[in-house]
C-alpha positions, -999 to 999 in steps of 0.1 A, spaced: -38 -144 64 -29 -114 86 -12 -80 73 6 -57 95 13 -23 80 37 -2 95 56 31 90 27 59 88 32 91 104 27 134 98 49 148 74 53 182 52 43 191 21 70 177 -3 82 156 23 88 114 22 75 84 40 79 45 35 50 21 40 57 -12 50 34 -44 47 40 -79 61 24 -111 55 13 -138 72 -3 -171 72 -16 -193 41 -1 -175 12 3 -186 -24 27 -181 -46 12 -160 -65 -8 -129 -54 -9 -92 -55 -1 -72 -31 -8 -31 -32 -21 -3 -9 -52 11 -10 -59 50 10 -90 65 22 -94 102 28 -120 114 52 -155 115 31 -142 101 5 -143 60 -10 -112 37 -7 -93 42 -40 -58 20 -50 -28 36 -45 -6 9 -63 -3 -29 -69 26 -50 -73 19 -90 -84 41 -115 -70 62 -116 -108 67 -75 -99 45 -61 -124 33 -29 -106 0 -8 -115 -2 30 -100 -33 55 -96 -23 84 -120 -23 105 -91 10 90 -76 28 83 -107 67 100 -107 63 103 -64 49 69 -54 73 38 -56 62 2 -43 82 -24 -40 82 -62 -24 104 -90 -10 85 -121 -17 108 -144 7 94 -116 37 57 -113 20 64 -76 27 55 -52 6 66 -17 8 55 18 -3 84 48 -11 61 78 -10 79 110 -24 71 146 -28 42 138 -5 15 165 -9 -15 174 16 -43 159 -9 -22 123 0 -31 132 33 -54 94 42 -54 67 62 -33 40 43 -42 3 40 -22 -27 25 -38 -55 4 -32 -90 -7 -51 -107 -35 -48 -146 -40 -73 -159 -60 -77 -201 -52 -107 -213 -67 -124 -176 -64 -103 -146 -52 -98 -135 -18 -88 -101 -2 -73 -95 29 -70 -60 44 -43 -44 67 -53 -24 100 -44 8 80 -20 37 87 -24 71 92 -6 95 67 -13 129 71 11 159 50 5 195 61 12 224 40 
């Protein structure tokens, strides 16, 4: 499985920018796919999830600004992010979860988001 994410770029505070994921390869019906960001010194942490049924799951910290969203038949999985702010300032990275027999996690190159004030 290979994940191409696209759509990363600088923006300003209270500004927007849209994510996008796509899939590829051996992938199941059903899986979750989210986005994951890493700041500089700081761990990974989830962004947001979607499962393949469209139940979605959101850090507290992007809840009311953050939107994701997926097309199944593209296995692309997208990210609206609104009223960006400079703490959202990370590089982003797109996930898909499929669990056959034991779960497996595939990772996206990761994009670049950076929000000045």
């Amino acid at each position: 499985v290979q994940l191409q994410a696209y759509g990363g770029g600088s923006v300003r505070s209270g500004g927007s920018l849209r994510l996008s994921c796509a899939a590829s390869g051996s992938i199941f019906s059903f899986n979750v796919m989210g986005w994951y960001r890493q700041a500089p010194g700081k761990q990974r942490e989830l962004v947001a999830t979607i499962t393949s049924g469209g139940s979605t799951n959101y850090a507290d910290s992007v809840k009311g600004r953050f939107t994701i969203s997926r097309d199944n038949a593209k296995n692309t999985v997208y990210l609206q992010m609104n009223s960006l702010k400079p703490e959202d300032t990370a590089v982003y990275y797109c996930n898909l979860e499929q669990t056959v027999i034991r779960r497996y996690d595939y990772w996206g190159q990761g994009t670049l988001v950076t929000v000045s004030s």
